[in-house]
Structures are given as structure tokens and as C-alpha cells.
GUDO-503404 format. One record per residue (C-alpha): residue number from 1; x, y, z. Coordinates in Angstrom, 1 decimal, always signed. Layout:
<tormars>
<tormar num="NUM" X="X" Y="Y" Z="Z"/>
...
</tormars>
This chain:
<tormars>
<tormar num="1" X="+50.3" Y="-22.2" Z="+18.6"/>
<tormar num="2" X="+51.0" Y="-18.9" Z="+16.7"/>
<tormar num="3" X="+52.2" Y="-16.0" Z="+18.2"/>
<tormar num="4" X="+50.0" Y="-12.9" Z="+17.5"/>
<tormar num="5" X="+50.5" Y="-9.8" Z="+17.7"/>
<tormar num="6" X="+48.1" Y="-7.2" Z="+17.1"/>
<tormar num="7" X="+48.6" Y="-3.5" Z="+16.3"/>
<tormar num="8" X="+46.3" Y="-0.3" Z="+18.0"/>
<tormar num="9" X="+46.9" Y="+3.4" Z="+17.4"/>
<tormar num="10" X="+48.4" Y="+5.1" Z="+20.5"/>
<tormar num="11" X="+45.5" Y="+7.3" Z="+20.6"/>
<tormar num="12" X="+42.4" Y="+7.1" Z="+19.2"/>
<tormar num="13" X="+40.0" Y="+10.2" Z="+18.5"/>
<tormar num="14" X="+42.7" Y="+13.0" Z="+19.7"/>
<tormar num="15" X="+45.9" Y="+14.2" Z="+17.6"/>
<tormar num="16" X="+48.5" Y="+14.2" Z="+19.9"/>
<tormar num="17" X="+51.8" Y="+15.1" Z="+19.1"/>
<tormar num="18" X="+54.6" Y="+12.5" Z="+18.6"/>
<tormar num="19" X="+57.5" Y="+12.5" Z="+21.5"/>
<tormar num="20" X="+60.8" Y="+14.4" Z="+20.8"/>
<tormar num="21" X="+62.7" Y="+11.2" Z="+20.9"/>
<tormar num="22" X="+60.4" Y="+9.8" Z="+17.8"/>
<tormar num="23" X="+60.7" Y="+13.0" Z="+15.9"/>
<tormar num="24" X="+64.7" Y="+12.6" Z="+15.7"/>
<tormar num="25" X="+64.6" Y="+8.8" Z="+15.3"/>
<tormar num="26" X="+62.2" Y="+8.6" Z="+12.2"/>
<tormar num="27" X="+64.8" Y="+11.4" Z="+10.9"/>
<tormar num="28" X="+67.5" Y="+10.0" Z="+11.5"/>
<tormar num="29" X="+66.0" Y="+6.9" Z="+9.7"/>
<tormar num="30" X="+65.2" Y="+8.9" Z="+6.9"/>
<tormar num="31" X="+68.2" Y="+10.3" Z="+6.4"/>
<tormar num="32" X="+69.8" Y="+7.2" Z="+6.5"/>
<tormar num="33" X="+67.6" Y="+5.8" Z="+3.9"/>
<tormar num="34" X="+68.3" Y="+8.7" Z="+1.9"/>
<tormar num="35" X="+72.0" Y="+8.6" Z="+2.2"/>
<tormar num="36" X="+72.6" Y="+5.8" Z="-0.5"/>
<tormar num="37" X="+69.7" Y="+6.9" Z="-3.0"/>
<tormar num="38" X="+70.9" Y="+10.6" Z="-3.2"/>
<tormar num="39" X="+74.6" Y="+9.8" Z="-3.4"/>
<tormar num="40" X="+74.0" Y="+7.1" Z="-6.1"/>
<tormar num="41" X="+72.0" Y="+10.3" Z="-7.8"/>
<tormar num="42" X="+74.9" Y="+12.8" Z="-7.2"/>
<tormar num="43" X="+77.5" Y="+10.9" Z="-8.5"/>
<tormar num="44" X="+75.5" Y="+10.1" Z="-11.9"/>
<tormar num="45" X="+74.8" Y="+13.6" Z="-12.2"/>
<tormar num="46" X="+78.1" Y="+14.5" Z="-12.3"/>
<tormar num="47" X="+79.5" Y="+11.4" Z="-15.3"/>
<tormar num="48" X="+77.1" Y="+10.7" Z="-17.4"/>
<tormar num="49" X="+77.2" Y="+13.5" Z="-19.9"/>
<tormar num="50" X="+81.1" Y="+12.7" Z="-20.7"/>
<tormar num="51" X="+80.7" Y="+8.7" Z="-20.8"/>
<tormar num="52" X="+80.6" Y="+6.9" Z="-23.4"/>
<tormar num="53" X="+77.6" Y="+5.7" Z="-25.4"/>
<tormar num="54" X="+77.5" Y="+2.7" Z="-24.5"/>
<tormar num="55" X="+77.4" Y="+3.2" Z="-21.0"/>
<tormar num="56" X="+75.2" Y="+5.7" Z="-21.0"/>
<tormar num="57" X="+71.9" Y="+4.2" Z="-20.5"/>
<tormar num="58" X="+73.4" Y="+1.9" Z="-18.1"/>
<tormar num="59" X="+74.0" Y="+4.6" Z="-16.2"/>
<tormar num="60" X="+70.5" Y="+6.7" Z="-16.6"/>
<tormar num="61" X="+68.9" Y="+3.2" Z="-15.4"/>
<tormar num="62" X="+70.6" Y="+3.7" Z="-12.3"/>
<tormar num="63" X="+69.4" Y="+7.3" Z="-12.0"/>
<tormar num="64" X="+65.9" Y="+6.8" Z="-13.0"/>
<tormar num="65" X="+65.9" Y="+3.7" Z="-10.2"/>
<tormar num="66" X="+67.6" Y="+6.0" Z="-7.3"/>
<tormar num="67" X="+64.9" Y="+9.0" Z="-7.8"/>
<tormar num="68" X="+62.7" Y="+6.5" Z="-7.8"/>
<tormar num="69" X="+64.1" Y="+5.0" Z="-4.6"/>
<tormar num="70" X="+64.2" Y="+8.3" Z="-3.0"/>
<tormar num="71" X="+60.5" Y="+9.2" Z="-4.0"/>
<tormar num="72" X="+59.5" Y="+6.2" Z="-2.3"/>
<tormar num="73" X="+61.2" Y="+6.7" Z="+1.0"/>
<tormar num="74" X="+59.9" Y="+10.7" Z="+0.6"/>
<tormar num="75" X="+56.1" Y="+9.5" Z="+0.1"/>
<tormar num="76" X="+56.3" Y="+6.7" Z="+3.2"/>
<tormar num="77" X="+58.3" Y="+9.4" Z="+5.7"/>
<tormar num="78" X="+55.9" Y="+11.9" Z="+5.0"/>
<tormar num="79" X="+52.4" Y="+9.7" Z="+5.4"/>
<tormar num="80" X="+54.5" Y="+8.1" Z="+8.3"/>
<tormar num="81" X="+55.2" Y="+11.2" Z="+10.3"/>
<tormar num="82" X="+51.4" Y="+12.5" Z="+9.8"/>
<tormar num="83" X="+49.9" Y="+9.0" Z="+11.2"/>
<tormar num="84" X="+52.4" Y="+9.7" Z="+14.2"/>
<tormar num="85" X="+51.1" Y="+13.1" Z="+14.9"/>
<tormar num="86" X="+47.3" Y="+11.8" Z="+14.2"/>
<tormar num="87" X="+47.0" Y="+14.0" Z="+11.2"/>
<tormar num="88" X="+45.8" Y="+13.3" Z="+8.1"/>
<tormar num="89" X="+42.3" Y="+11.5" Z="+6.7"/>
<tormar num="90" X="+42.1" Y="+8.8" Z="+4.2"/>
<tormar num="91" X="+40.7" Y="+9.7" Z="+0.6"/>
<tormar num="92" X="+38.9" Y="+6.5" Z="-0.6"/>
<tormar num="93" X="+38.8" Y="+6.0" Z="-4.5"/>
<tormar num="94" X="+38.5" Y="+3.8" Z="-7.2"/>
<tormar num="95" X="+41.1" Y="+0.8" Z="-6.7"/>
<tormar num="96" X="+42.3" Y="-1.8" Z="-9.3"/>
<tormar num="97" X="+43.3" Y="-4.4" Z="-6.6"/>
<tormar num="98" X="+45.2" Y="-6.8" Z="-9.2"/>
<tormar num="99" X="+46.3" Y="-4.0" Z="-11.2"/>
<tormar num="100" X="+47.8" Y="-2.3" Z="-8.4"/>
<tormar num="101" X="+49.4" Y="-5.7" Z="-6.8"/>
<tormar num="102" X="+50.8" Y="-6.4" Z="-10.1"/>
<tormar num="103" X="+52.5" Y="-3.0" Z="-10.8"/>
<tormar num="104" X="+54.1" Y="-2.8" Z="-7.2"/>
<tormar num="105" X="+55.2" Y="-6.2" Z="-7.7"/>
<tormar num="106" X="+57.0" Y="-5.5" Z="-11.0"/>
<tormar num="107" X="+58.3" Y="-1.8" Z="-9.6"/>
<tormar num="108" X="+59.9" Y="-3.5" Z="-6.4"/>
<tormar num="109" X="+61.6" Y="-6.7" Z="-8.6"/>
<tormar num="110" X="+62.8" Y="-4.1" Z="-10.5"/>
<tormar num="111" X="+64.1" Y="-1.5" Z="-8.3"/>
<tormar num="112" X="+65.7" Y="-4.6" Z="-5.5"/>
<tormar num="113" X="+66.9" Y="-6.6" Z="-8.7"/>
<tormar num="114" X="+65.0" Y="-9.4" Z="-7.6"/>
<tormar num="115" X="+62.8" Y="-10.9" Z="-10.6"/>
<tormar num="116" X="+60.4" Y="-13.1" Z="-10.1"/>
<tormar num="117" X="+60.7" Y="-13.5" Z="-6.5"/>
<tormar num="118" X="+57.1" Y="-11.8" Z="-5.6"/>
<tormar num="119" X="+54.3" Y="-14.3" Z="-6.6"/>
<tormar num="120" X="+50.7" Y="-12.5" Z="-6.4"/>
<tormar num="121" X="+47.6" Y="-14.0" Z="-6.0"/>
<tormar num="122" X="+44.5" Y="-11.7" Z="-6.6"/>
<tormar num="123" X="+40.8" Y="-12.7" Z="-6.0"/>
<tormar num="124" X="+38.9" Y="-9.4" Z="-6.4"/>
<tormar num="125" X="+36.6" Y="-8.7" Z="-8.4"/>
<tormar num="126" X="+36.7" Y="-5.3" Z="-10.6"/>
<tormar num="127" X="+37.3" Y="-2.6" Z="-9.2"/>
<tormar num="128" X="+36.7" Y="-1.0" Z="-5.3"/>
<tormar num="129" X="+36.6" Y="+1.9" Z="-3.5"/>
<tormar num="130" X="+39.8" Y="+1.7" Z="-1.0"/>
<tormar num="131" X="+42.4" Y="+4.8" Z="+0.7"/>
<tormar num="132" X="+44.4" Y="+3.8" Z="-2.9"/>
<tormar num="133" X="+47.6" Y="+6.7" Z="-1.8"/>
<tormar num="134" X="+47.8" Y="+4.7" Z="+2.0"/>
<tormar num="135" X="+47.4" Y="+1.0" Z="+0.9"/>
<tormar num="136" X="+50.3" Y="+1.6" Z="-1.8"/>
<tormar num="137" X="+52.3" Y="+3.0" Z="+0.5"/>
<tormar num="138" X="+51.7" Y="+0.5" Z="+3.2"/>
<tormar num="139" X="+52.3" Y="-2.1" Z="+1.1"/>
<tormar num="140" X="+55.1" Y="-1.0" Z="-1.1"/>
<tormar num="141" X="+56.9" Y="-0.7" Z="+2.3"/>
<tormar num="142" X="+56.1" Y="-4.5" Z="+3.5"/>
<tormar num="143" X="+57.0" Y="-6.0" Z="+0.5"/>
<tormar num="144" X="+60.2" Y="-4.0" Z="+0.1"/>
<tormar num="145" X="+61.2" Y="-5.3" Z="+3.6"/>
<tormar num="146" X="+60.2" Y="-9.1" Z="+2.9"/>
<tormar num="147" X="+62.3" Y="-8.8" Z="-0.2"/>
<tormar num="148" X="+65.3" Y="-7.4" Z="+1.5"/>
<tormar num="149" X="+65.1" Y="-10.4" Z="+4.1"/>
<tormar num="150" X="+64.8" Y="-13.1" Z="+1.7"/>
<tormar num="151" X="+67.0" Y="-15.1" Z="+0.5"/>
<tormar num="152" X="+67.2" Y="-15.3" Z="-3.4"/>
<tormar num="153" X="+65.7" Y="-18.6" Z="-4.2"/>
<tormar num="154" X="+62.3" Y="-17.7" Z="-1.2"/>
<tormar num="155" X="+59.5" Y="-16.8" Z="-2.6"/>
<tormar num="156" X="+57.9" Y="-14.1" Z="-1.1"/>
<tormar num="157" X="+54.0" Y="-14.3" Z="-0.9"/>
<tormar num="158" X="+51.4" Y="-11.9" Z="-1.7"/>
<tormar num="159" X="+47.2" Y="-12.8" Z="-1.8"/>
<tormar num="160" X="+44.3" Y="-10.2" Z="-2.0"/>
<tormar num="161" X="+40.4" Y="-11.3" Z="-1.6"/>
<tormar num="162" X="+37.3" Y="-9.6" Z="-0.8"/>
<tormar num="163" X="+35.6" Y="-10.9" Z="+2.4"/>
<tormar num="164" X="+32.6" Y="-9.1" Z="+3.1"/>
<tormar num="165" X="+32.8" Y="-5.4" Z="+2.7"/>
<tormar num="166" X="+36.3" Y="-5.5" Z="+3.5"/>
<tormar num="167" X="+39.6" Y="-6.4" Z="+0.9"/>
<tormar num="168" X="+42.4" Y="-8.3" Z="+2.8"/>
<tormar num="169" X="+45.9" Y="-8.7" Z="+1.6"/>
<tormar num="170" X="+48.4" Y="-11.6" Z="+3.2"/>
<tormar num="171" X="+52.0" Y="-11.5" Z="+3.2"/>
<tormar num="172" X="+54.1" Y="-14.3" Z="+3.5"/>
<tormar num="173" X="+58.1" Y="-14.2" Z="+3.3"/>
<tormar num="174" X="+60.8" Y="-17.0" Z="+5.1"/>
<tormar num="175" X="+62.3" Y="-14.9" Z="+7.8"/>
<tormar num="176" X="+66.2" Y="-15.4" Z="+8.3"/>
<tormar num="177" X="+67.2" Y="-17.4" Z="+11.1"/>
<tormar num="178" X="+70.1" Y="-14.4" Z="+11.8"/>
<tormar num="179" X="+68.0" Y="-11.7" Z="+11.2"/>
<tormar num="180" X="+68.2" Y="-10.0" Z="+15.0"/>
<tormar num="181" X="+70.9" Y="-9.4" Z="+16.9"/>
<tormar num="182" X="+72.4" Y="-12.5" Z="+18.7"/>
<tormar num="183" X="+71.2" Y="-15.1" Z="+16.1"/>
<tormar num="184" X="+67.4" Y="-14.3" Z="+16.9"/>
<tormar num="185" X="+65.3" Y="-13.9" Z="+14.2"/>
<tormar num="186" X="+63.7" Y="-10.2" Z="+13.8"/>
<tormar num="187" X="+59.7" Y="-10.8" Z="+14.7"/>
<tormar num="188" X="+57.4" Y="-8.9" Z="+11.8"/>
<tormar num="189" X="+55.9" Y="-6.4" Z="+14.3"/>
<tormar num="190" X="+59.2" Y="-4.5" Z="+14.5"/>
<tormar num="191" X="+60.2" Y="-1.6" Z="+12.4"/>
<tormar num="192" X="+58.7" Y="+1.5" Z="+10.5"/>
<tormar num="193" X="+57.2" Y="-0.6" Z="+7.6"/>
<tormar num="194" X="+54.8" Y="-2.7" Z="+10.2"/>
<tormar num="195" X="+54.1" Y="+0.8" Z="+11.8"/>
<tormar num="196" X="+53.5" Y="+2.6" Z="+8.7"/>
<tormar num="197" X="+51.2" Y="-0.4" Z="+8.0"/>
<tormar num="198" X="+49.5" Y="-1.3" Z="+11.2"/>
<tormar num="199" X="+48.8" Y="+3.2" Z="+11.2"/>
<tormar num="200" X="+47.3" Y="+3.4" Z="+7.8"/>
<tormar num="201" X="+44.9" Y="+0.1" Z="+9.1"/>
<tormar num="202" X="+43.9" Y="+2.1" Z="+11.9"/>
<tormar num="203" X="+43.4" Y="+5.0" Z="+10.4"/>
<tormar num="204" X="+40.9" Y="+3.7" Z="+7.7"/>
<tormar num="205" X="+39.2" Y="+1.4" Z="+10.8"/>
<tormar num="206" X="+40.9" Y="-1.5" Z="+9.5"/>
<tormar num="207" X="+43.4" Y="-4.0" Z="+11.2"/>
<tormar num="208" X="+46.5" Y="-5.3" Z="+10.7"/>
<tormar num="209" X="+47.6" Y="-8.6" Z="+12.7"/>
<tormar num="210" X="+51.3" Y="-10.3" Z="+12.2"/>
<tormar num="211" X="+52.3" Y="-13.8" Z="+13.2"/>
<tormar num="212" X="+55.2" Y="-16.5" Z="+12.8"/>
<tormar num="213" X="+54.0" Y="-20.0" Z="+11.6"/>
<tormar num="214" X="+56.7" Y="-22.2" Z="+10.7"/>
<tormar num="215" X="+59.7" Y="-20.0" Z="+10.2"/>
<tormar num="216" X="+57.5" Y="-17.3" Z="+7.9"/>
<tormar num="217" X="+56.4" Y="-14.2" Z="+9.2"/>
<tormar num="218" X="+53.2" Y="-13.4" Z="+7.9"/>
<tormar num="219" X="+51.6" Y="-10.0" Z="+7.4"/>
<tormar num="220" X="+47.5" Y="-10.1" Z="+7.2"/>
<tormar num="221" X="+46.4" Y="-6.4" Z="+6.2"/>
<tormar num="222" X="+42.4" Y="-5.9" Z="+6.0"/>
<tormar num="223" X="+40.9" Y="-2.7" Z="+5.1"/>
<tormar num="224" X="+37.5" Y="-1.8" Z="+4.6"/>
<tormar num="225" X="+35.3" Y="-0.5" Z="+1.3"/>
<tormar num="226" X="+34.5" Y="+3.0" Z="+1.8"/>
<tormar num="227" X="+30.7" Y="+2.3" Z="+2.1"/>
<tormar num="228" X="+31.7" Y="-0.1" Z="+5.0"/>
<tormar num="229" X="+33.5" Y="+2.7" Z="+6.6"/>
<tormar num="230" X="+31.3" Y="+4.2" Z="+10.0"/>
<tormar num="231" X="+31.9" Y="+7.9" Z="+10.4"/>
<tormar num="232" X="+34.1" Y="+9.4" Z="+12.7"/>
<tormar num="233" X="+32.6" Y="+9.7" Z="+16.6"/>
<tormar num="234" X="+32.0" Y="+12.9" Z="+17.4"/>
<tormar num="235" X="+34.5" Y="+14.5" Z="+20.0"/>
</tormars>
């Protein structure tokens, strides 16, 4: 049988603060993030008005990729440290499910060099009212991370259907059998993308559920339509 493993919100209904010891780690973790994006950045800056033409938009590529790196990491910190201090509410609005699956898809290939390696499967009809700025930043992050952790030739899996009121996205990428420490492969629930993911779910009174079958973590993320959303209990 599958293990499952299920993530809740620390607190529900209140907006407590995040412990000390979480502030510094998610900065530390985004400054580390940072550190390669910006530097890349810095030291373009500083050659690519005396190179040569030819290498020139070689070079401007790998600007325009690192801002857009750094943006990323900005946008998921931020929404990040708000759903750790219970702030923040989602803004539901007119979603393009495929069109948005198929333009993160592209942007990550692109941005991890990794063509082709996403395949997307998208079963929803037209277009529906989601939190659009939180599901692209919850699943930009997954699929960044299962990209990272595959190998080149694994596919990494991506479907999207309506069931009911509610749209739910599954992610499926071959975890590596060295991807912990001590050999142990790292289980999906760990790290700031599941987080990020598992708080935007419960903050727009969805779910989002992880489990390994067969070697493959995969990620089910379900959110509801906004006219499926109840209103917040009164406090």
C-alpha cells in the first residue's frame, strides 16, 4: 500500500506569527537561491557591452533567464512567507487551465534546459474561475523541483481535470534512488515547494495529498472554483 501523507495548515482561523527559527531558515533559503541567479546577472552586466557580436545574444539569453530565475524565487518567497504568517487571501479569476499548464511547462524547459521532458495532459473545459497568482506559483515550484530530480531521459508527468466544482492537477516524476542523505530517497512531502503547495491548497480550502507508488512520487493538488468556495467562519 501507498504511503500518504496529507498536508493541514498549522493554524486554521487565526494569523499567528511564524517562529524565529523559520524566519531565518526560509531566508537563508532564499538567499541561497538567490546567490547563483544574481551573480550569473552581475557578471553579465559587467561583459556584455565590450563582447563581441556574436556572443552577444548568447550572453543576453543568459541574463534574460537569470532575472527571470530570480523573479521566480522573489514571487514564491514572498507568497511563501505570507501563508507562514497566515496573511494574505486568495483573488479568484479567470483561469485558462491548458493555457497556463502549457506556458509553465515551456518557461521551466526552458529556463532548466530540459526540452521536452514535461508532458501535460489537460482535460478542462474553457476557462474557470481559480486563485490564478497562487496555483502558478504553487505549481511552477513543484514542477521545478521534479525537473531538478529527474534524470534526463524521465518524463516528468503533469494532468489537470475538472471533478465536480473542483480542478485537480497530478504530478508524477521518478524520484532518485540517492536523493536523501544515506542513499534514502527524499519523500515528496519535504521541502518549501510541498509547503508552498500544500499552504496555497489550504488557503483556498483545497487539499493537497503526496504519495510514493512504485518509485514515483506523486503530487495530487485540488482546488476549488470560486463558486464552490464557502465563506470564511466567523471568528
Amino acid at each position: 500500500m501507498a504511503a500518504r501523507a496529507r498536508a493541514t495548515p498549522g493554524t486554521r482561523g487565526g494569523k499567528p506569527k511564524a517562529p524565529a527559527g523559520e524566519n531565518e531558515e526560509l531566508l537563508d533559503r532564499l538567499v541561497h537561491d538567490l546567490r547563483n541567479p544574481l551573480g550569473v546577472i552581475a557578471y553579465y552586466s559587467e561583459v556584455v557591452s565590450d563582447a563581441a557580436e556574436s556572443e552577444r545574444l548568447e550572453m543576453c539569453e543568459r541574463l534574460r533567464i537569470n532575472a527571470q530565475r530570480a523573479l521566480h524565487i522573489l514571487e514564491e518567497f514572498s507568497l511563501l512567507g505570507e501563508l507562514r504568517q497566515g496573511a494574505g487571501r486568495p483573488l479568484f479569476e479567470p483561469c485558462d487551465v491548458a493555457a497556463l499548464v502549457c506556458q509553465l511547462s515551456g518557461e521551466l524547459e526552458s529556463l532548466e534546459r530540459r526540452p521536452g521532458q514535461i508532458q501535460a495532459r489537460v482535460d478542462v473545459g474553457g476557462t474557470v474561475r481559480l486563485a490564478r497568482a497562487h496555483l502558478t506559483c504553487a505549481l511552477r515550484g513543484l514542477l521545478r523541483e521534479a525537473l531538478r530530480g529527474a534524470a534526463r531521459d524521465d518524463v516528468v508527468e503533469l494532468t489537470a481535470c475538472q471533478h465536480g466544482r473542483h480542478v485537480v492537477f497530478v504530478l508524477s516524476s521518478a524520484l532518485p534512488a540517492t536523493a536523501g542523505r544515506g542513499g534514502r530517497s527524499r519523500t515528496p512531502t519535504r521541502g518549501l515547494e510541498f509547503e508552498l503547495a500544500a499552504g496555497v491548497a489550504a488557503l483556498c480550502r483545497g487539499r493537497c495529498t503526496a504519495e510514493m507508488r512504485a518509485g514515483r512520487s506523486v503530487i495530487t493538488l485540488t482546488l476549488p472554483q470560486a463558486d464552490s468556495v464557502p465563506p470564511p467562519s466567523a471568528s
